[in-house]
Residue frames as qw, qx, qy, qz and C-alpha x, y, z in Angstrom:
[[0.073, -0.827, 0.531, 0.168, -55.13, -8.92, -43.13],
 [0.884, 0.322, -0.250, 0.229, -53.00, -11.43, -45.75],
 [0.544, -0.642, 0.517, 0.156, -49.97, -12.85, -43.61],
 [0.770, 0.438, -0.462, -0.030, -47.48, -14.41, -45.43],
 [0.737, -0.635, 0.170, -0.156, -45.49, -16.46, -43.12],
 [0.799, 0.511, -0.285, 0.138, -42.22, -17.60, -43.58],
 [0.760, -0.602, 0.237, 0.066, -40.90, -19.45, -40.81],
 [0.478, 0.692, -0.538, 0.050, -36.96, -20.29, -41.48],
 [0.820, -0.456, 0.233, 0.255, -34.13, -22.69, -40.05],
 [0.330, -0.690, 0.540, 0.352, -30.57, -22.56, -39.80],
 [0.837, 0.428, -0.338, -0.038, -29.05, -23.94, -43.38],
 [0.913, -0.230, -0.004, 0.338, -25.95, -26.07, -42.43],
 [0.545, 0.300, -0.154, 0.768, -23.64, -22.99, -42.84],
 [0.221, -0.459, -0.577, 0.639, -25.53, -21.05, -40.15],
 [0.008, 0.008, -0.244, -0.970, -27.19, -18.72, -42.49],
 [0.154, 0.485, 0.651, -0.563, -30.63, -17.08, -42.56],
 [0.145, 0.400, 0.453, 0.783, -32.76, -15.60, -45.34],
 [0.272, -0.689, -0.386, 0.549, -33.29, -12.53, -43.34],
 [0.261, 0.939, 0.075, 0.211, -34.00, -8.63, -45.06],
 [0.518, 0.392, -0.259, 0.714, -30.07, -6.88, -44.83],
 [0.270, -0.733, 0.164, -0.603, -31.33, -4.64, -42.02],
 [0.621, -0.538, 0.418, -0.387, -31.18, -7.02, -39.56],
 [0.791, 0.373, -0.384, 0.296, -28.38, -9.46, -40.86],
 [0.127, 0.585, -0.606, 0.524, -26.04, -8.14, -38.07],
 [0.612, -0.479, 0.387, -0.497, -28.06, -9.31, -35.25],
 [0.988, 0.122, -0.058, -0.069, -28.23, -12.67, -36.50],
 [0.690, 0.460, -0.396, 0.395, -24.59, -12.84, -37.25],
 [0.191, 0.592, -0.554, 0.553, -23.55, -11.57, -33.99],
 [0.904, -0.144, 0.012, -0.402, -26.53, -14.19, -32.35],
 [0.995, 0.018, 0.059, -0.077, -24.71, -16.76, -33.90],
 [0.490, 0.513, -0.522, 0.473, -20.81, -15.73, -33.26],
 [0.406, -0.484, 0.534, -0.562, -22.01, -15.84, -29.37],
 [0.916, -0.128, 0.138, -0.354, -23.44, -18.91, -30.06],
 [0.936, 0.163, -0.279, 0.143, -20.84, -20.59, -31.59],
 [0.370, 0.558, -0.529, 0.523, -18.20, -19.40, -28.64],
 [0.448, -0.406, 0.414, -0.681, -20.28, -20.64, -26.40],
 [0.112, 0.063, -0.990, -0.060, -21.11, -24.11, -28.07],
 [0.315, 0.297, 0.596, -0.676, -24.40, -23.59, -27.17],
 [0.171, 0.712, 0.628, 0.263, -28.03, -23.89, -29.23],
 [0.179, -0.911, -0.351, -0.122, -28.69, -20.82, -27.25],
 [0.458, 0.314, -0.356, 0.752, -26.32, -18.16, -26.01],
 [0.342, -0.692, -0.630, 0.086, -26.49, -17.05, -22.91],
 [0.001, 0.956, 0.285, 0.063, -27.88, -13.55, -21.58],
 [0.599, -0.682, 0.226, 0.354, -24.30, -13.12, -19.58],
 [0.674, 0.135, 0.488, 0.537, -22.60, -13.08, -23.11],
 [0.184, 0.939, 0.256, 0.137, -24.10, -10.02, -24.42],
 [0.444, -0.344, 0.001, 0.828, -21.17, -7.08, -24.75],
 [0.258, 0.910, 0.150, -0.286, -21.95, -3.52, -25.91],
 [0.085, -0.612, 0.558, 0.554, -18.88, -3.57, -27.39],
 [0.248, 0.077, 0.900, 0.349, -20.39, -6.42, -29.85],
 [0.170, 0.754, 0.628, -0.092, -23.35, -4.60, -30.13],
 [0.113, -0.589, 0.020, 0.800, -21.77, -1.39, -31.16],
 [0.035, -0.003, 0.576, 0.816, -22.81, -1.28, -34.64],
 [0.472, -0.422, -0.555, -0.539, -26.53, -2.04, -34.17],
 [0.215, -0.372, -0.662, 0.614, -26.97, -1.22, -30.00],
 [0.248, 0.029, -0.088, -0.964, -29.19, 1.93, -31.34],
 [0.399, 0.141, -0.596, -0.683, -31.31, -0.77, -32.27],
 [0.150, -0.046, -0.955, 0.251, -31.32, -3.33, -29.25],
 [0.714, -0.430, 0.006, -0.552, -34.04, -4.63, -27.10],
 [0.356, -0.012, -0.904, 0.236, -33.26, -6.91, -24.31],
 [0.580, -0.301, 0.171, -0.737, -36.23, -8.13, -22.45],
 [0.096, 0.151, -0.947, 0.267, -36.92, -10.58, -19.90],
 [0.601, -0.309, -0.638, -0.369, -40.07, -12.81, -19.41],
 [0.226, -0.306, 0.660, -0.648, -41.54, -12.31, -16.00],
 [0.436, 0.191, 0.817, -0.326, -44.70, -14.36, -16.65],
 [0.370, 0.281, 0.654, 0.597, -47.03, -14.51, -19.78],
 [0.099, 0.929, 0.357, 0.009, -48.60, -11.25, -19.50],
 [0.025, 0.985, -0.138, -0.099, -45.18, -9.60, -18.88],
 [0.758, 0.356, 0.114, 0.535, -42.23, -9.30, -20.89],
 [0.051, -0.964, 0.019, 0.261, -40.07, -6.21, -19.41],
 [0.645, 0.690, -0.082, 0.319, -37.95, -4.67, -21.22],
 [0.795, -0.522, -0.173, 0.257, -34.61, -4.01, -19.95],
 [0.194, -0.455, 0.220, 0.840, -32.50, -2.14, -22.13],
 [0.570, 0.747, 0.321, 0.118, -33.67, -0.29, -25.26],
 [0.504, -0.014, 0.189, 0.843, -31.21, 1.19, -27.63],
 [0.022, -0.491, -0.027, 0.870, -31.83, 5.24, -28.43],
 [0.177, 0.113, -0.603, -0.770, -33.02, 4.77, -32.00],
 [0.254, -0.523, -0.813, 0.020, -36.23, 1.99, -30.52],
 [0.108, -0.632, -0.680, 0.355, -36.99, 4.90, -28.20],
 [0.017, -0.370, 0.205, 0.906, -36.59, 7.71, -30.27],
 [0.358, -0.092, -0.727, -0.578, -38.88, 5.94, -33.15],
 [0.213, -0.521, -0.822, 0.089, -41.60, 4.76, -30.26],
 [0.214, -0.726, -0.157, -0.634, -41.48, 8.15, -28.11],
 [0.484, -0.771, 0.177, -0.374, -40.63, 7.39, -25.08],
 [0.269, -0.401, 0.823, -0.297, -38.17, 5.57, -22.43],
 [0.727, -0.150, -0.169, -0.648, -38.73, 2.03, -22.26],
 [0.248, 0.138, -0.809, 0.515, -36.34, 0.48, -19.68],
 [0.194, 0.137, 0.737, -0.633, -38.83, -1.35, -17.19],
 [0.590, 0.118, -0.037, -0.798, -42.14, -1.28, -19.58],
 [0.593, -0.022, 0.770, -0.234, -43.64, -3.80, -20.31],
 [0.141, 0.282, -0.388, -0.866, -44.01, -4.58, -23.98],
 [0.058, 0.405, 0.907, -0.096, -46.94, -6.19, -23.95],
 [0.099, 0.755, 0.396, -0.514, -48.54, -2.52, -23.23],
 [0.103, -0.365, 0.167, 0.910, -47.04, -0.87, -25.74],
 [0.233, -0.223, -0.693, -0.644, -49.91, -2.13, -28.59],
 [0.583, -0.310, -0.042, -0.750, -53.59, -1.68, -27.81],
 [0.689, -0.059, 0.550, -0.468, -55.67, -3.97, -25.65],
 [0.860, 0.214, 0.191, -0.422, -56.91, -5.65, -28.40],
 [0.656, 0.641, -0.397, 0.047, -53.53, -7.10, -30.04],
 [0.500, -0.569, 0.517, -0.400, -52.35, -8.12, -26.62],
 [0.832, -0.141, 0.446, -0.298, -53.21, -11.63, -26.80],
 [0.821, 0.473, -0.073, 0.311, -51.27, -12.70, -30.46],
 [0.477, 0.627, -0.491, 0.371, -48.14, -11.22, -29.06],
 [0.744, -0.458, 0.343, -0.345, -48.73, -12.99, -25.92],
 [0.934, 0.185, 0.227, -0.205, -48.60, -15.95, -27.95],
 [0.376, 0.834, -0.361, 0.179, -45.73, -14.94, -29.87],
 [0.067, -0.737, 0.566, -0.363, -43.73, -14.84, -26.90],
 [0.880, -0.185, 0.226, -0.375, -45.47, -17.56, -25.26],
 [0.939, 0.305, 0.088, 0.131, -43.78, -19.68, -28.35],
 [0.457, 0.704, -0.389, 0.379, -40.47, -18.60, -28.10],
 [0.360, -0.627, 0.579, -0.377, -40.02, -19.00, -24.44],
 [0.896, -0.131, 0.321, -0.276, -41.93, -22.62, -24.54],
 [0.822, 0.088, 0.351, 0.440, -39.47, -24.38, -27.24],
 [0.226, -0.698, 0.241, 0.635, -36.73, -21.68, -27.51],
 [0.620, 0.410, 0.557, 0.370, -37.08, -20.43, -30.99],
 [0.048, -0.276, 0.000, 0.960, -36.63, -16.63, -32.84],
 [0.287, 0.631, 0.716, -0.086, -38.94, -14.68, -34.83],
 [0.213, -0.280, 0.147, 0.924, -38.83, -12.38, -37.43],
 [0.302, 0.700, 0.638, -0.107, -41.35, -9.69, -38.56],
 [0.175, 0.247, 0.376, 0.876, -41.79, -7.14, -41.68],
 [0.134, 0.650, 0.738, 0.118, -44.64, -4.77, -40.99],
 [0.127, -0.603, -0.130, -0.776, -46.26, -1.36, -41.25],
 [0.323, -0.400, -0.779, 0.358, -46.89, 0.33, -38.05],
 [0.213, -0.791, -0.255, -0.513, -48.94, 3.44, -36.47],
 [0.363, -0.098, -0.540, 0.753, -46.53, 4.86, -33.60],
 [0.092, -0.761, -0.408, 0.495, -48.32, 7.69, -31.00],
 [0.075, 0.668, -0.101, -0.733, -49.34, 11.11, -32.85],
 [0.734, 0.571, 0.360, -0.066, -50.14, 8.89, -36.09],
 [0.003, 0.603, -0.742, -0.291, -46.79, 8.83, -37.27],
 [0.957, 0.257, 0.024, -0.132, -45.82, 5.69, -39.54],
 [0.206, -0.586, 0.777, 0.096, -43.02, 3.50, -39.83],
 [0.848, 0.310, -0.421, -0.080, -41.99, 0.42, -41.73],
 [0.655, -0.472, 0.588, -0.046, -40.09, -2.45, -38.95],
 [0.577, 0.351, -0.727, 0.126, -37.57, -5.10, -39.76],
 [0.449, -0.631, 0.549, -0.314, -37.47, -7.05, -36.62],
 [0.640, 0.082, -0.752, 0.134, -35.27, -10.22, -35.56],
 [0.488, -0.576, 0.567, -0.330, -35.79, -11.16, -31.43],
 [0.741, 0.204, -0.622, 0.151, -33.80, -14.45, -30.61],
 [0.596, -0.801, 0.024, -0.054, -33.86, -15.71, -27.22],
 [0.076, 0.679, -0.646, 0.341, -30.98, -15.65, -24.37],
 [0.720, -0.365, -0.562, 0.181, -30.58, -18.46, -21.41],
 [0.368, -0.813, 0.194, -0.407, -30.27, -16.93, -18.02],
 [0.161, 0.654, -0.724, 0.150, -27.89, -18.55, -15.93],
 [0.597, -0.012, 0.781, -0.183, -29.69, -21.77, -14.61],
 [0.144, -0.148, 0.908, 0.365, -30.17, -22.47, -18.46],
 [0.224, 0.657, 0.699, -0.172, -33.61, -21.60, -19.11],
 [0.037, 0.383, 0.400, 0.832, -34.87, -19.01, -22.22],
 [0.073, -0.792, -0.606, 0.031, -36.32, -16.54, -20.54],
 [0.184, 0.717, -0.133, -0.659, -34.65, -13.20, -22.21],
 [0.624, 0.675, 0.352, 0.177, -35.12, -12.40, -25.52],
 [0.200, -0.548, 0.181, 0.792, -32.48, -9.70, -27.46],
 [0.530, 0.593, 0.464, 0.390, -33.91, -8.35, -30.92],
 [0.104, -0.251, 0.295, 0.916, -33.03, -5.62, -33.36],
 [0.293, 0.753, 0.546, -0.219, -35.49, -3.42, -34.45],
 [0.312, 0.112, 0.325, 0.886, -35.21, -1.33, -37.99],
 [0.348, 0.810, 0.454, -0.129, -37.63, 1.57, -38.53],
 [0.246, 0.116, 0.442, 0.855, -37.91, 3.58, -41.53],
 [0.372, 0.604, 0.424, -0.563, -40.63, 6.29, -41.27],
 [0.221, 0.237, 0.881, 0.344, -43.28, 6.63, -43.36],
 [0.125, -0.394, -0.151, -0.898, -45.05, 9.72, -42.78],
 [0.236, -0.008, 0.415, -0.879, -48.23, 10.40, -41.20],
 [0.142, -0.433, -0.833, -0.314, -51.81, 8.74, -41.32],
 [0.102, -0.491, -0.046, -0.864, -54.93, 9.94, -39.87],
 [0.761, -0.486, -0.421, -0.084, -55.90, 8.05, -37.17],
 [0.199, -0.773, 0.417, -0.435, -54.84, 8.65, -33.87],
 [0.805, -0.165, -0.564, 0.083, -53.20, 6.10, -31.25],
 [0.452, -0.810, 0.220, -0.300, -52.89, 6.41, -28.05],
 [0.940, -0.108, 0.249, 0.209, -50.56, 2.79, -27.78],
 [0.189, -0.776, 0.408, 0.443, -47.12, 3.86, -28.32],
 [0.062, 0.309, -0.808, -0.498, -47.21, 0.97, -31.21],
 [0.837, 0.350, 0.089, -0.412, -49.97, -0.07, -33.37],
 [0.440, -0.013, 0.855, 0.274, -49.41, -3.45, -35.22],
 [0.486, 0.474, 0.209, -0.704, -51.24, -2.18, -38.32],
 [0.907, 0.288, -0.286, -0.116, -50.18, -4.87, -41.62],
 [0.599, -0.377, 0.681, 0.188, -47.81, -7.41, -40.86],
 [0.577, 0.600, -0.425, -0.357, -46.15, -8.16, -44.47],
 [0.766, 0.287, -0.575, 0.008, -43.78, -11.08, -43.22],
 [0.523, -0.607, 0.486, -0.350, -43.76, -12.76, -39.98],
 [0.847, 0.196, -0.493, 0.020, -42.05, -16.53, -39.39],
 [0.765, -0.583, 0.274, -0.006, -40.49, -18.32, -36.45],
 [0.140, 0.850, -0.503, 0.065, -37.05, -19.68, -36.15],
 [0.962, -0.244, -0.122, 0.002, -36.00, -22.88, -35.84],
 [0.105, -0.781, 0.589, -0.176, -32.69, -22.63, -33.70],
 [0.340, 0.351, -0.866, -0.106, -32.90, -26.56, -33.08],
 [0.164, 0.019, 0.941, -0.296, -35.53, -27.32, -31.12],
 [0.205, 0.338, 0.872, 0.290, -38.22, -27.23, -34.07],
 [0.014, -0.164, 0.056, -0.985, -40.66, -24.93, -34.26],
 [0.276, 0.035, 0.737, -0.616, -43.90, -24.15, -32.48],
 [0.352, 0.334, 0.874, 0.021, -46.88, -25.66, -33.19]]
């Protein structure tokens, strides 16, 4: 698989070269941040009313350790496009076994020097459906000041049908454009 990678930072007007689909999150990321004065906004900041244009879209998940990342809320349109509820999963599980360990790593780097991350790819949802993702996650601080939720917006656009089967409610099957965020404290190694 050819990655292209295209990590980004903040230009000096707070702006991102980010696909339109997931422009809002960012913008409304970085209207909490700046009313908070913060690098990071924190989790306590979050309103559904600010999220009402793109809350179909949320994830908020919280880092219990590095194997588990639960999810906490999921907007209707994430669980309609996966298949199933996914308040309380872990999303670690949702991709096979074998893909486990790079989005471990992922996360790993976002929690360890608080950074976002945004990915373009093709997936393979249960029942060999297909979908095209936009995603932006960007962490939160929790209230002693420590990144350990995350809130992203997820776009899918189906894509039809393949023949393979999955049993993993998401298959990671091309990744077209994936890159980290530098929010200000650099990015990971």
């Amino acid at each position: 698989m050819i990655l292209n990678r295209h990590h980004l930072s903040i230009n000096d007007r707070g702006e991102l070269d980010l696909p339109p689909a997931i422009q809002p999150m960012w913008q409304y990321w970085q209207a909490l941040r700046d009313a908070d004065q913060s690098i990071i906004p924190a989790k306590a900041a979050i309103s559904i009313q600010g999220l009402k244009g793109i809350l179909p879209g949320i994830v908020i998940s919280e880092r219990i350790d590095e194997k588990t990342i639960t999810i906490r809320l999921a907007g209707s349109r994430v669980e309609d496009s996966v298949g199933q509820s996914l308040a309380g999963v872990n999303l670690i599980d949702l991709s096979p076994a074998n893909q486990h360990e790079g989005i471990q790593a992922i996360y790993a780097a976002v929690f360890a020097k608080p950074c976002g991350f945004h990915i373009t790819e093709e997936l393979r949802l249960r029942g060999g459906r297909k979908a095209h993702l936009y995603a932006l996650v960007l962490p939160l601080w929790d209230e002693d000041g420590n990144a350990r939720f995350t809130i992203g917006h997820y776009v899918f656009t189906g894509a039809g049908y393949d023949d393979g089967q999955s049993r993993a409610a998401i298959e990671h099957r091309q990744i077209d454009v994936f890159g980290y965020i530098d929010l200000g404290f650099g990015l990971p190694d």
